[in-house]
N, C-alpha and C positions, 0 to 999 in steps of 0.2 A: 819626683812627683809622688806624691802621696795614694798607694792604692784603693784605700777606702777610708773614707769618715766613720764617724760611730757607727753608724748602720750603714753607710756605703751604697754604694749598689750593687755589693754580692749578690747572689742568688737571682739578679733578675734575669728574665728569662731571654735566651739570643733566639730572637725571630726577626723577624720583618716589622710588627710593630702589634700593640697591643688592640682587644674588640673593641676599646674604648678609644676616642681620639681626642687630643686637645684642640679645642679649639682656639679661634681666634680673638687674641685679647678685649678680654670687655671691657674689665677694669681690674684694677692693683688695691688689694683693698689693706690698710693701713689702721693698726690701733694709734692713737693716739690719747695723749695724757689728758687733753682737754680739747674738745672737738668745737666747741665754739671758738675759742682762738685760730683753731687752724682753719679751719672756715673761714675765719675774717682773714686769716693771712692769703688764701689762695682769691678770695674775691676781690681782696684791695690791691696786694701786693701782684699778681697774677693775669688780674681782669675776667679771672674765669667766671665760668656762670656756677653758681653753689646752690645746692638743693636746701630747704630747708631741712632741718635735724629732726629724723624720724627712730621712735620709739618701735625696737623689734623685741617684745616680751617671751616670745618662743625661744628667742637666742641670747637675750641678754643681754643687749647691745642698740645704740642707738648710731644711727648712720647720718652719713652726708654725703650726698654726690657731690663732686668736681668734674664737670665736665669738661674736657678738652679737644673736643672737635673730635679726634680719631679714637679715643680712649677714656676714662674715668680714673678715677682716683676716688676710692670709698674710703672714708675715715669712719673709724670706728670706735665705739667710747663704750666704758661698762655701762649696762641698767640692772642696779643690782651687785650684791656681795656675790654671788654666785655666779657670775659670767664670767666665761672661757677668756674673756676678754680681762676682765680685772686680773684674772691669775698672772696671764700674760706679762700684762704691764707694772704687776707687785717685780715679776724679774726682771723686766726691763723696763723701765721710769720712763726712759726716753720714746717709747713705741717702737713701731718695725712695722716688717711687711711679713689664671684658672679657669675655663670651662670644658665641660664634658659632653661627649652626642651622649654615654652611655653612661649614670654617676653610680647607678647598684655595679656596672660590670666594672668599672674605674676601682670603685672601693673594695670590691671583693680581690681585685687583684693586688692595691696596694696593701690590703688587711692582710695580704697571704704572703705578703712580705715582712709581716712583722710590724709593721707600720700602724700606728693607732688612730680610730678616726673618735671624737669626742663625742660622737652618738651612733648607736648603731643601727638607723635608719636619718637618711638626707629631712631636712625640716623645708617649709619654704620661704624662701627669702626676700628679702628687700624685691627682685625683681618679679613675685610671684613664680620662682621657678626652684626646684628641689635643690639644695644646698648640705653639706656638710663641712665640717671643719679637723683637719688631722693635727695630733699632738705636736707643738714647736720643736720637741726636742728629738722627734723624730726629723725633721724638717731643718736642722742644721739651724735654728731658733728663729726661723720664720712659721710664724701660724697662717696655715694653706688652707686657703677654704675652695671647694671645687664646687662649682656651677652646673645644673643639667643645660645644657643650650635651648 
C-alpha cells in the first residue's frame, strides 16, 4: 500500500475530528463535456427528474440538477473561457467528479494543508448557500466543491 499520494494525507492532524463536519450527501456534482446531452441522458435513459440548465456567472458554470430521490447529481458545464470548469475539462475531455456545518473553518483548515481552494472567500451557489471549489490536482483530479449546509 502506497503511503501517501502527491499531497497524501501527511500532516493532517490526529484528533478526534475536525470544527468543521461533513455533512450529509446532497449531491455529487459532475463537469461535463456537454450538459445538455447528459441531461437528456439522465431524463430519458434514467426517468430522473432534470432541472432545467441554469446560468451561475459568479462561478462560471451552468448547472442541472438530477434528482434522485435520496441524492442529486449536479452537472456542470463552462460559462465562459474563464471557468474553473472549462480548465478542468481542457484536461479531462471526458468530465469527472461535499457539504460543511462550518465552509471558512473547513477551508482554513484544508488551506493549512497546502490544499488550494480557487477563490479565497466561499461565493454563493446554485442552492443560495456559500460554496467554494479546491484545485483538482490537489484532490487526486477530482474538482471538490464544499457546500455550507
Amino acid at each position: 500500500m502506497q503511503a501517501q499520494h502527491d499531497r497524501g494525507f501527511a500532516g493532517l492532524p490526529n484528533q478526534d475530528g475536525p470544527e468543521w463536519k461533513l455533512g450529509q450527501l446532497n449531491h455529487v456534482a459532475i463537469a461535463v463535456p456537454n450538459i445538455d446531452e447528459a441531461a437528456t441522458f439522465y431524463r430519458t435513459f434514467l426517468r430522473a427528474k432534470v432541472s432545467e440548465k441554469v446560468p451561475l456567472p459568479d462561478h462560471g458554470v451552468y448547472t442541472v440538477f438530477v434528482d434522485l430521490g435520496n441524492t442529486k447529481i449536479e452537472l456542470l458545464h463552462p460559462l465562459g473561457d474563464k471557468s474553473p470548469i472549462a480548465n478542468f475539462l481542457k484536461k479531462n475531455p471526458s468530465g469527472g467528479i461535499h457539504h460543511v456545518d462550518d465552509i471558512k473553518a473547513a477551508m482554513k483548515e484544508l488551506v493549512s494543508h497546502k490544499l488550494r481552494a480557487l477563490d479565497p472567500e466561499p461565493k454563493i451557489g446554485a442552492h443560495g448557500k456559500p460554496v467554494v471549489f479546491f484545485h483538482p490536482k490537489d484532490f487526486h483530479g477530482v474538482l471538490v466543491e464544499l457546500e455550507q449546509r
